[in-house]
Backbone and ligand atoms as CSV (ligand in chain L), in Angstrom:
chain,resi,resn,atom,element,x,y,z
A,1,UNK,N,N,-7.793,7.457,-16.082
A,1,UNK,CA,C,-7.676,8.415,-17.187
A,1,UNK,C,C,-7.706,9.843,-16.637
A,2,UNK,N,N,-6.831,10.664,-17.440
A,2,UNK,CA,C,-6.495,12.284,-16.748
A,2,UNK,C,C,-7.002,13.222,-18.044
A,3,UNK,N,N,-8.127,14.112,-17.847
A,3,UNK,CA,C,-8.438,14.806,-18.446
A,3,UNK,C,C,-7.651,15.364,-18.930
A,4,UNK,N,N,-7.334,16.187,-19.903
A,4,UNK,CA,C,-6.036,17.514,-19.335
A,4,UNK,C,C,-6.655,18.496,-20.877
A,5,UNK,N,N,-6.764,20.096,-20.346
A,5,UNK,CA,C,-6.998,21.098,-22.008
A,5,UNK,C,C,-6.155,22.159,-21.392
A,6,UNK,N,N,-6.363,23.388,-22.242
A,6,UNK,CA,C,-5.628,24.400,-22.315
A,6,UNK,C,C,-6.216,25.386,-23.297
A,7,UNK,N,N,-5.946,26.440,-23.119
A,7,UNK,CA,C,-6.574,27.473,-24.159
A,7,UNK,C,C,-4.946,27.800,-25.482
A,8,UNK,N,N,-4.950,28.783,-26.081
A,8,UNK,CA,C,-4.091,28.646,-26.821
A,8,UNK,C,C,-2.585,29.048,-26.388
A,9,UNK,N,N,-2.589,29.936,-24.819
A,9,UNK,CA,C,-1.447,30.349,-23.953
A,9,UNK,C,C,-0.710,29.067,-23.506
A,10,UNK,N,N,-1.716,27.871,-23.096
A,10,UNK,CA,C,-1.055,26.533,-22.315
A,10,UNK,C,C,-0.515,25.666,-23.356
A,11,UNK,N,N,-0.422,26.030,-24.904
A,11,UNK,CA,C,-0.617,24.302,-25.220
A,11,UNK,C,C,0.929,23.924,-25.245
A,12,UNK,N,N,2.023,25.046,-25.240
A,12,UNK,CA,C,3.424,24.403,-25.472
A,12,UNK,C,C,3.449,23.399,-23.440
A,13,UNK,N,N,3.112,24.184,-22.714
A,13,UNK,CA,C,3.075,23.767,-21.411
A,13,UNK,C,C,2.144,22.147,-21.265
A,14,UNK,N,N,1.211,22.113,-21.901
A,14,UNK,CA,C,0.392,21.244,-22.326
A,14,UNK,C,C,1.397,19.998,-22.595
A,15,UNK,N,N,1.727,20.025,-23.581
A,15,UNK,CA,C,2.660,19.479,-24.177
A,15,UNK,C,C,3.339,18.407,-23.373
A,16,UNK,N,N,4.269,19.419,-22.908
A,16,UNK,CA,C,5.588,19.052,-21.640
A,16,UNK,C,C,4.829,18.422,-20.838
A,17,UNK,N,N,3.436,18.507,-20.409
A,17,UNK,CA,C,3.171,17.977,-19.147
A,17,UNK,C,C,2.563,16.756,-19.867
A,18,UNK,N,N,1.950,16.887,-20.714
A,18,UNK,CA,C,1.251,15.188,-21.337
A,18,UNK,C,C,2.484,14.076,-21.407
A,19,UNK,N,N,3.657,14.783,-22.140
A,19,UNK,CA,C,4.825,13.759,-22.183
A,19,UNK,C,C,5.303,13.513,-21.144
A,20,UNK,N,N,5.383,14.457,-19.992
A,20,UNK,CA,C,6.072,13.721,-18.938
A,20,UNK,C,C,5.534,12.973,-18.102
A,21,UNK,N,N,3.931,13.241,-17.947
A,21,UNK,CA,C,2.869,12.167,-17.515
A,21,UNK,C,C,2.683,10.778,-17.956
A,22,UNK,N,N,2.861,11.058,-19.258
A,22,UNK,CA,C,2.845,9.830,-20.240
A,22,UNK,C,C,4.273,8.980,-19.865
A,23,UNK,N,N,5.212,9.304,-19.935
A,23,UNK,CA,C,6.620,8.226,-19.370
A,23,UNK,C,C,6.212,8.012,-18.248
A,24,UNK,N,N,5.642,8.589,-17.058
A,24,UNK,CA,C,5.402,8.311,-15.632
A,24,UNK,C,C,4.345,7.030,-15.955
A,25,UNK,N,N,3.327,6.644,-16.951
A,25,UNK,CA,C,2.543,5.574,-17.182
A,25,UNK,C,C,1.398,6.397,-17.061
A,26,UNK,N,N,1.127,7.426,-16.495
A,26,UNK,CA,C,-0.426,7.787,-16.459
A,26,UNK,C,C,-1.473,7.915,-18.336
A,27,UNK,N,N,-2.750,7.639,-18.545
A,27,UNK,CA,C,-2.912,8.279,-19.581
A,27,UNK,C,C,-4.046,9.587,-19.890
A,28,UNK,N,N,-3.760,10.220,-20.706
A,28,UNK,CA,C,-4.311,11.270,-20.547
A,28,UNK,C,C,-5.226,11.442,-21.984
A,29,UNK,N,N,-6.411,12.116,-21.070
A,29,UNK,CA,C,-7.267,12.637,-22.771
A,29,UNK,C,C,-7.253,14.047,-23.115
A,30,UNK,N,N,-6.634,14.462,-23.869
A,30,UNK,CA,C,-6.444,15.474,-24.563
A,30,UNK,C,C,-7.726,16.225,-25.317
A,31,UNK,N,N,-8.218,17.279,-24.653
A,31,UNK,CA,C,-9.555,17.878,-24.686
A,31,UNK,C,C,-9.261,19.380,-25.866
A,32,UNK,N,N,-7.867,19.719,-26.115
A,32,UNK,CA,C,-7.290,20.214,-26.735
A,32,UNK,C,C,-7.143,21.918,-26.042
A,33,UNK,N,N,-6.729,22.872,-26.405
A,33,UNK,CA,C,-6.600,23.266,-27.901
A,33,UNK,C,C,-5.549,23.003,-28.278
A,34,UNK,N,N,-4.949,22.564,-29.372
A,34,UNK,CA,C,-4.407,22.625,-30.162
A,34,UNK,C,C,-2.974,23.677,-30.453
A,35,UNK,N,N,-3.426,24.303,-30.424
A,35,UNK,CA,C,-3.552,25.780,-31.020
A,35,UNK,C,C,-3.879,26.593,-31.398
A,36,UNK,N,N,-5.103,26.424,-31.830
A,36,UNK,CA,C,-6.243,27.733,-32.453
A,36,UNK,C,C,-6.811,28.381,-30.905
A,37,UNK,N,N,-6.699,29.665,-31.352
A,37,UNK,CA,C,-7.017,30.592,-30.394
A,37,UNK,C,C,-8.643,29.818,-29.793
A,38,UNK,N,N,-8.882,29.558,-28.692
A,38,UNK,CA,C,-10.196,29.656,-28.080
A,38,UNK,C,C,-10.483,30.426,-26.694
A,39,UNK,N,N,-11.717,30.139,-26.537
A,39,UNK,CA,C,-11.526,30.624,-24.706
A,39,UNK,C,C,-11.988,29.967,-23.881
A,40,UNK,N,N,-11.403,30.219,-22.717
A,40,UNK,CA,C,-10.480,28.833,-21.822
A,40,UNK,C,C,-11.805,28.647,-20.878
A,41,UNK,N,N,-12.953,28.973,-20.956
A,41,UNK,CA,C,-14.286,28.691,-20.157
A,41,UNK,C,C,-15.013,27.120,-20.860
A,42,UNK,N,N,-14.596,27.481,-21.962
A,42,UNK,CA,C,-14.867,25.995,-23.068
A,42,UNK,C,C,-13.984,24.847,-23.354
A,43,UNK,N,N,-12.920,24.987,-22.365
A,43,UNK,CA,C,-11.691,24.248,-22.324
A,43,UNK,C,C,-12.041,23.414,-20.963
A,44,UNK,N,N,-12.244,24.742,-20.223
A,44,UNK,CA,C,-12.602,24.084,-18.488
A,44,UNK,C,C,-13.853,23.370,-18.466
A,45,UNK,N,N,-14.903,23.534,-19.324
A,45,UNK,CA,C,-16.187,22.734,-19.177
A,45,UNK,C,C,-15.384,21.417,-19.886
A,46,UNK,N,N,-15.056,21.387,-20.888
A,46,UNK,CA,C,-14.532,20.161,-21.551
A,46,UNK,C,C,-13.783,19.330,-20.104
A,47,UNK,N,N,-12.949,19.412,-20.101
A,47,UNK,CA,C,-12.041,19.041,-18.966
A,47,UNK,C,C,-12.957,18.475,-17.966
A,48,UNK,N,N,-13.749,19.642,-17.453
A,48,UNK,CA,C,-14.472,19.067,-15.729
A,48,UNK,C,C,-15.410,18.118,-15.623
A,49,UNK,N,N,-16.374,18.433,-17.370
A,49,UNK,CA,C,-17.537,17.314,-17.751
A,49,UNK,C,C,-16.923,16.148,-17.414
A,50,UNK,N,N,-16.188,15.902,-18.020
A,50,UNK,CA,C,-15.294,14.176,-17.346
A,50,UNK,C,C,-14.619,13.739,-16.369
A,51,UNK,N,N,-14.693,15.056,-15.840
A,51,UNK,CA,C,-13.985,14.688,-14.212
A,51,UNK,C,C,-15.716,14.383,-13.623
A,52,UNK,N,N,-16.763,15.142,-13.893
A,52,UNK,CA,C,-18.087,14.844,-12.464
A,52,UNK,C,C,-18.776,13.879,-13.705
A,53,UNK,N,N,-18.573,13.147,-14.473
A,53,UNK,CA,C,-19.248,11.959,-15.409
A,53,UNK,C,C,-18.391,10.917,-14.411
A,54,UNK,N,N,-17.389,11.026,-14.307
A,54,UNK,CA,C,-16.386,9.771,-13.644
A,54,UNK,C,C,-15.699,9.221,-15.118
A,55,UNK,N,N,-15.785,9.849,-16.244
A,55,UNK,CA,C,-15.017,9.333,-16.807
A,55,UNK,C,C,-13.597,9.053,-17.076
A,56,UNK,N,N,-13.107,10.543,-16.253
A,56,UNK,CA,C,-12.065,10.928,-15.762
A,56,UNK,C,C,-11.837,11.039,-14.358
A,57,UNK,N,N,-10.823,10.636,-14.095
A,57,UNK,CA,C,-10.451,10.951,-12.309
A,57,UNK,C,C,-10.213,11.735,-11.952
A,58,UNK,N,N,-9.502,12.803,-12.655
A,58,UNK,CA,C,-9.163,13.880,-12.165
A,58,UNK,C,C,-8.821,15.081,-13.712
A,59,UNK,N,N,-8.337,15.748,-13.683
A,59,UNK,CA,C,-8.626,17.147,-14.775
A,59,UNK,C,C,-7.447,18.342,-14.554
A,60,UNK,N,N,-6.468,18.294,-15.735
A,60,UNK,CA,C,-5.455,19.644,-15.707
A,60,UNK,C,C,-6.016,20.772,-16.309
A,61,UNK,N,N,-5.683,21.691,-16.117
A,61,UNK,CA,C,-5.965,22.759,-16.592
A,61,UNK,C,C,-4.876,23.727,-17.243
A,62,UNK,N,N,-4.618,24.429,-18.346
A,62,UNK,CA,C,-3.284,25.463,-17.952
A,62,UNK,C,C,-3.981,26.404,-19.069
A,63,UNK,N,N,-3.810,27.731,-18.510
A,63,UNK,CA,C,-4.081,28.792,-18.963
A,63,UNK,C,C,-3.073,29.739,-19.118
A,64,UNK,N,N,-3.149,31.226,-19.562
A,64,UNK,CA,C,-2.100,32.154,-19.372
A,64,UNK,C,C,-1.615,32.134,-17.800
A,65,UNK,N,N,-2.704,31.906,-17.053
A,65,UNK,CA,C,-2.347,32.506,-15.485
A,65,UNK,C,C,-2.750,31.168,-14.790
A,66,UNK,N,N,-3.305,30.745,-15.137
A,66,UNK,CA,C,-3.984,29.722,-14.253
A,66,UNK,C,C,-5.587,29.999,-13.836
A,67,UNK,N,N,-6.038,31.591,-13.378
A,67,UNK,CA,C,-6.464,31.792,-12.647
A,67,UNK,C,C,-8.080,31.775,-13.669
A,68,UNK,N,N,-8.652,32.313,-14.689
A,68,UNK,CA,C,-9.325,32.231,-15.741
A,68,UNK,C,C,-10.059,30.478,-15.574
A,69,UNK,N,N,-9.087,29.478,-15.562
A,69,UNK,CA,C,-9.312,28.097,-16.228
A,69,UNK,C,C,-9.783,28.023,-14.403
A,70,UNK,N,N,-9.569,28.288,-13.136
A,70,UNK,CA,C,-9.622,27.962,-11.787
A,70,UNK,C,C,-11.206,28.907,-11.905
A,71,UNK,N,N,-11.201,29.760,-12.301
A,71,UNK,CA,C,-13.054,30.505,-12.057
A,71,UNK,C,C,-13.631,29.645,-12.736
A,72,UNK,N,N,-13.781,29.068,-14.209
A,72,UNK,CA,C,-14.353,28.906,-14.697
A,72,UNK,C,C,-14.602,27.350,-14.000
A,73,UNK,N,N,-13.485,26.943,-13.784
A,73,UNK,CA,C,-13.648,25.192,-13.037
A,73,UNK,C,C,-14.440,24.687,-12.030
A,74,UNK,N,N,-14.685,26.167,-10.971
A,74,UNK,CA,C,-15.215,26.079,-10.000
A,74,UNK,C,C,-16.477,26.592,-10.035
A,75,UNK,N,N,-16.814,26.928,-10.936
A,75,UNK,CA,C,-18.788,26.948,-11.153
A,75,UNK,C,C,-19.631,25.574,-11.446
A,76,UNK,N,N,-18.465,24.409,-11.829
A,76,UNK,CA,C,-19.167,23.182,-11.869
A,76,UNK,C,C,-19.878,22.816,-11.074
A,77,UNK,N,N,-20.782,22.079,-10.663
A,77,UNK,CA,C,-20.738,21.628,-9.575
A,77,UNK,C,C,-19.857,19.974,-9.309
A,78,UNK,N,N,-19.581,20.080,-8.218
A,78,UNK,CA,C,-18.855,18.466,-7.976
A,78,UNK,C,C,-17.015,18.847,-8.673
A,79,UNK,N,N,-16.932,19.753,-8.728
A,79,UNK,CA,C,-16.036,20.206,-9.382
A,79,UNK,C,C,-15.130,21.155,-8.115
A,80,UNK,N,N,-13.870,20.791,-7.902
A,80,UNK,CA,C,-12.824,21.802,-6.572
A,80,UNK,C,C,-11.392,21.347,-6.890
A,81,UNK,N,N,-11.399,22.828,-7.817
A,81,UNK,CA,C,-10.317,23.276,-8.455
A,81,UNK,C,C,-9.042,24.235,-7.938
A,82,UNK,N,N,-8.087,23.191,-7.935
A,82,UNK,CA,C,-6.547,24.388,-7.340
A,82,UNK,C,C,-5.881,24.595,-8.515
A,83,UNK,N,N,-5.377,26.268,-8.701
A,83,UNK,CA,C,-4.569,26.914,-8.923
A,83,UNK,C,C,-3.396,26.382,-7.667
A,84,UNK,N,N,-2.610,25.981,-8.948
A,84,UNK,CA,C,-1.263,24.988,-8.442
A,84,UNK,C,C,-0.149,26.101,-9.001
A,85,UNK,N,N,0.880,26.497,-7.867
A,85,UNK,CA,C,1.887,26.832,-8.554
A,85,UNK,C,C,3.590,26.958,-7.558
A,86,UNK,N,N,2.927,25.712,-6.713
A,86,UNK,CA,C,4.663,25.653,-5.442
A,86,UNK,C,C,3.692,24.292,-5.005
A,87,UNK,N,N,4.871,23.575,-4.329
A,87,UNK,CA,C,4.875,21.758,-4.466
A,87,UNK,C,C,3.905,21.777,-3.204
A,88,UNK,N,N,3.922,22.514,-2.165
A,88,UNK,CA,C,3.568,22.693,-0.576
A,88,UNK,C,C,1.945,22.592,-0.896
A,89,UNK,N,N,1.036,24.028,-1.650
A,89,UNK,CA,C,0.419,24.012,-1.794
A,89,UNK,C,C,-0.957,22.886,-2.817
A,90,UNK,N,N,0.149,22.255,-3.834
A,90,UNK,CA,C,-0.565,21.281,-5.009
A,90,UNK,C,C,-0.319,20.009,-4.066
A,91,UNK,N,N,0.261,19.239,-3.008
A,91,UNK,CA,C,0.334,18.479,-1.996
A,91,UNK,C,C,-1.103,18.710,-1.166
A,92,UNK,N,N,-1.124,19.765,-0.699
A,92,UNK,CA,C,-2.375,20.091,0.425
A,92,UNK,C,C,-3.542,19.798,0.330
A,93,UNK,N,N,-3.717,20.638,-1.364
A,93,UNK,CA,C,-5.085,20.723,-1.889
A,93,UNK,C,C,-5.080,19.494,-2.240
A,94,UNK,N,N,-4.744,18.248,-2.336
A,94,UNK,CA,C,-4.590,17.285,-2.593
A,94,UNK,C,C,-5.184,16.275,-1.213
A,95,UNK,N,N,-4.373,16.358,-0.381
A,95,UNK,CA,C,-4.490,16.201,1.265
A,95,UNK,C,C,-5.695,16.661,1.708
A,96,UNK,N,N,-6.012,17.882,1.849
A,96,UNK,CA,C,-6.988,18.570,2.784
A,96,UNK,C,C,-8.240,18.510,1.941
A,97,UNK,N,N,-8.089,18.970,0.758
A,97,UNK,CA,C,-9.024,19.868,-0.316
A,97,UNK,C,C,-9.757,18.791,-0.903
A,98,UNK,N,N,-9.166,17.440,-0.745
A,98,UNK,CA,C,-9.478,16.820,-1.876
A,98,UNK,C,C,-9.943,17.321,-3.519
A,99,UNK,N,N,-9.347,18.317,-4.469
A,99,UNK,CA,C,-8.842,18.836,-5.359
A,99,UNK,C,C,-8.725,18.106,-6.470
A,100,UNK,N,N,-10.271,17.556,-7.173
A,100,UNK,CA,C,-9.853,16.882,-8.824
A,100,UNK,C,C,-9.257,17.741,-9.741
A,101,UNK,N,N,-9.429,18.790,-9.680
A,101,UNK,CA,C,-8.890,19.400,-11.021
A,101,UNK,C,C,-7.674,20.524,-10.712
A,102,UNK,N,N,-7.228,19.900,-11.145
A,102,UNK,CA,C,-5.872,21.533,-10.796
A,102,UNK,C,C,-5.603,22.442,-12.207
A,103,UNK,N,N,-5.317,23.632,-11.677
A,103,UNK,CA,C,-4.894,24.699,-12.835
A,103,UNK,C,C,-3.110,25.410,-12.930
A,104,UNK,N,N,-2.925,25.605,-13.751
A,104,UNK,CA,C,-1.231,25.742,-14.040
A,104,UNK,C,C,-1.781,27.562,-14.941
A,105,UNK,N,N,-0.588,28.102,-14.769
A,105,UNK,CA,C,-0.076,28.939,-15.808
A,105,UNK,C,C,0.844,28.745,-16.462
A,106,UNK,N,N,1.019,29.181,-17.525
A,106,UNK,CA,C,1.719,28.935,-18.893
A,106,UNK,C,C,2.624,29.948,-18.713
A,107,UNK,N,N,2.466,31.011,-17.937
A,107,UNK,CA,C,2.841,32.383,-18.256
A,107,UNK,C,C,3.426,32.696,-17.087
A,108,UNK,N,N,3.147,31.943,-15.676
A,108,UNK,CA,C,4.057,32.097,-14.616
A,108,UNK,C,C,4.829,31.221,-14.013
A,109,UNK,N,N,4.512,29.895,-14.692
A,109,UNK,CA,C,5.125,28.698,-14.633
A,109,UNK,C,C,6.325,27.876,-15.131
A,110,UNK,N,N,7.233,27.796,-15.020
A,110,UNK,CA,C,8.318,26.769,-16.121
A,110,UNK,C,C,7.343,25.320,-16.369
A,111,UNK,N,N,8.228,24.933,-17.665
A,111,UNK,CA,C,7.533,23.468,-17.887
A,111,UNK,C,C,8.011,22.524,-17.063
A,112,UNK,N,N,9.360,22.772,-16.586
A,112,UNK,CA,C,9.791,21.433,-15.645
A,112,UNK,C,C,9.076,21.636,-14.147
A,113,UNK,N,N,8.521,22.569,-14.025
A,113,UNK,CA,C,7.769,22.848,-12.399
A,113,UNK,C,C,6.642,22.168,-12.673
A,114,UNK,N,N,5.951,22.540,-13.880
A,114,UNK,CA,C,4.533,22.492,-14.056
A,114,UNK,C,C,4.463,20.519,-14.509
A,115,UNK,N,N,5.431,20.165,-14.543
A,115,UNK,CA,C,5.533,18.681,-14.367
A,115,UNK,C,C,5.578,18.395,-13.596
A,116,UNK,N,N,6.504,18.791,-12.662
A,116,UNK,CA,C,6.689,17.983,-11.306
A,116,UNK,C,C,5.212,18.415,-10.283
A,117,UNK,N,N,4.780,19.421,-10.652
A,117,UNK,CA,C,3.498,19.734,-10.052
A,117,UNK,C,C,2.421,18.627,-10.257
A,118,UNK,N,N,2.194,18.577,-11.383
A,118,UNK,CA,C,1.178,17.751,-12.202
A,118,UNK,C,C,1.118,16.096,-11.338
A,119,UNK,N,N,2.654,15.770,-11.760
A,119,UNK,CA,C,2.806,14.722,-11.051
A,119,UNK,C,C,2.439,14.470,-9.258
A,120,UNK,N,N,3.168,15.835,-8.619
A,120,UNK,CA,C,2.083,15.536,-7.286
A,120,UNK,C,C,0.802,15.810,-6.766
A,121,UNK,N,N,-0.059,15.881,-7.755
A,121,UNK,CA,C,-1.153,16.382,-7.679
A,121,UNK,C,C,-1.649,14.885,-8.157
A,122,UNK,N,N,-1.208,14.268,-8.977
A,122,UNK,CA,C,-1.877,12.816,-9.480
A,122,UNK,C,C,-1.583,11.393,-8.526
A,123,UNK,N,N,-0.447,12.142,-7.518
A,123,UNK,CA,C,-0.116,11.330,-7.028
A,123,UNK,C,C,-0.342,11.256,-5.488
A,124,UNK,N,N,-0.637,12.217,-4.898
A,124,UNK,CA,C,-1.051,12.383,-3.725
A,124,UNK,C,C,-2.414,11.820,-3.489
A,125,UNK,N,N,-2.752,11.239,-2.365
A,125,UNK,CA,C,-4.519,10.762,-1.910
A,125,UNK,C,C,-4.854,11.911,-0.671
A,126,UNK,N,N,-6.224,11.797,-0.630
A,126,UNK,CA,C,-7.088,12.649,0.057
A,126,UNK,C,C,-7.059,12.358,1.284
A,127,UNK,N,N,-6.796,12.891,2.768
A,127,UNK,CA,C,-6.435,12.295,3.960
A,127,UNK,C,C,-7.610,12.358,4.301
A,128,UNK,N,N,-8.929,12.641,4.251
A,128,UNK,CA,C,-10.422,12.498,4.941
A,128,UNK,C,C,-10.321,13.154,6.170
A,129,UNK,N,N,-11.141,12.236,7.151
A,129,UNK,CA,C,-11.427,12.491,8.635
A,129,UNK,C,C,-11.789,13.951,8.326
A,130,UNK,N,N,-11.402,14.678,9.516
A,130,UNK,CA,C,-11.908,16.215,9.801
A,130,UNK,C,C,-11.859,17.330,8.328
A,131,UNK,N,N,-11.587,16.475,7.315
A,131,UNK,CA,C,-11.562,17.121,5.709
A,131,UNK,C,C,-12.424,17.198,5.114
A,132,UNK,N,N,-12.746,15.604,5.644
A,132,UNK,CA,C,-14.356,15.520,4.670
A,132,UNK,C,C,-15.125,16.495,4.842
A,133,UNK,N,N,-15.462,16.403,6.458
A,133,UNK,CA,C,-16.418,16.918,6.928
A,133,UNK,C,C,-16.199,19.058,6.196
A,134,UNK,N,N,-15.419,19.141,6.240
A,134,UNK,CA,C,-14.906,20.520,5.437
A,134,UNK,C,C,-15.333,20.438,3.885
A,135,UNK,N,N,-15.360,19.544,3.375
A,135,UNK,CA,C,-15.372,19.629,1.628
A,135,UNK,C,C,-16.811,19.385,1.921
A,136,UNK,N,N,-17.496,18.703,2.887
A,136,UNK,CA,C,-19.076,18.094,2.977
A,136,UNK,C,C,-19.910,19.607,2.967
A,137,UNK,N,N,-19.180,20.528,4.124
A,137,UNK,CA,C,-19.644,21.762,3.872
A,137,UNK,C,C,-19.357,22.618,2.693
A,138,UNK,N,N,-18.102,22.214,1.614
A,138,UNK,CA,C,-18.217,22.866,0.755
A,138,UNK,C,C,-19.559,22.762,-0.367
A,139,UNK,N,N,-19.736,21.009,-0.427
A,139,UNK,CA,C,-20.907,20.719,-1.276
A,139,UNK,C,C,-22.307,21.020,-0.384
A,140,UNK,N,N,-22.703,21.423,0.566
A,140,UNK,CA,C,-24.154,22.338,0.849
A,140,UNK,C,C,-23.625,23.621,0.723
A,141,UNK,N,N,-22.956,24.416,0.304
A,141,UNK,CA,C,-22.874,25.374,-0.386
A,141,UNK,C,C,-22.963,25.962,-1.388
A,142,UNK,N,N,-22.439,24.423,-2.252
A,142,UNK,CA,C,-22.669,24.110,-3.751
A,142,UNK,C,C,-24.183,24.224,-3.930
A,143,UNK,N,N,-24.840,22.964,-3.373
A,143,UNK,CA,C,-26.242,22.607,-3.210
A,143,UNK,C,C,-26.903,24.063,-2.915
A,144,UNK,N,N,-26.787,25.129,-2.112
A,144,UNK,CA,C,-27.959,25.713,-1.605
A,144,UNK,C,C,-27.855,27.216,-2.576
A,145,UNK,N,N,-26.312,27.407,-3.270
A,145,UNK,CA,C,-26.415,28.523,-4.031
A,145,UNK,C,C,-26.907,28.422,-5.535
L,1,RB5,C1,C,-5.446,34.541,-22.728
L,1,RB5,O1,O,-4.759,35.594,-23.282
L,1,RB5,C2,C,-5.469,34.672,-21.223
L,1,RB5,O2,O,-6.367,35.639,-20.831
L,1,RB5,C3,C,-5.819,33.347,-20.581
L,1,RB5,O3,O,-4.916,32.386,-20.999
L,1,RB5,C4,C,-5.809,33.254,-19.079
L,1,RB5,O4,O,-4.616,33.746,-18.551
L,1,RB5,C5,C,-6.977,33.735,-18.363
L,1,RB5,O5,O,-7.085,33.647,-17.129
């Protein structure tokens, strides 16, 4: 199961990416908005709570910019969030970063990018070895601040 919210800038982007996830077979829980104006710090807790519960595997994000829904994602703890917006980079953080939650803009993004993004971000695995040990130091950082 794929988290996925948005504040009221993401939800046409929202949209596009649930349906095209959804034909790919993945399913997704829709944390909303809707459409009613909210703010996107209460979108990203929604979203991440179920990514570090394990209820979710992983967590979209899309905001005006991306960058708003990526601060707020990364105060979780257990929570390491990419601002996704070129195939090279949403691959990596995927690879290197090991990266549950990714973030999109609405506002700098097309919908057919922000699909094909989505999709390699759900679809890529975490290469470990000398990574771990990198994300291991990210969580005593987590831990000691
Ligand atoms: C909302 O207007 C906008 O600030 C928000 O969507 C996002 O871009 C924040 O980072």
């Amino acid at each position: 199961m794929i988290a996925i919210g948005c504040d009221h800038a993401g939800v046409e982007m929202k949209k596009a990416v649930i349906e095209a996830l959804s034909e790919k077979g993945f399913e997704l829980r829709d944390m909303g908005t809707d459409g009613e104006p909210c703010d996107y710090p209460n979108m990203a807790k929604a979203v991440c709570e179920l990514v570090v519960s394990g209820e979710c595997e992983k967590g979209i994000l899309i905001c005006g910019t991306g960058i708003g829904m990526s601060i707020a994602a990364n105060k979780i703890k257990g929570i390491r969030a990419a601002l996704c917006s070129d195939s090279f980079s949403t691959r990596y953080t995927r690879l290197h970063n090991d990266a549950n939650v990714m973030c999109m803009g609405a506002r700098t993004l097309g919908p057919g990018l922000a699909c094909e993004l989505a999709e390699i971000f759900l679809t890529t695995g975490f290469e470990g070895g000398r990574h771990q040990r990198r994300i291991d130091l990210i969580t005593d950082i987590e831990n000691n601040n």
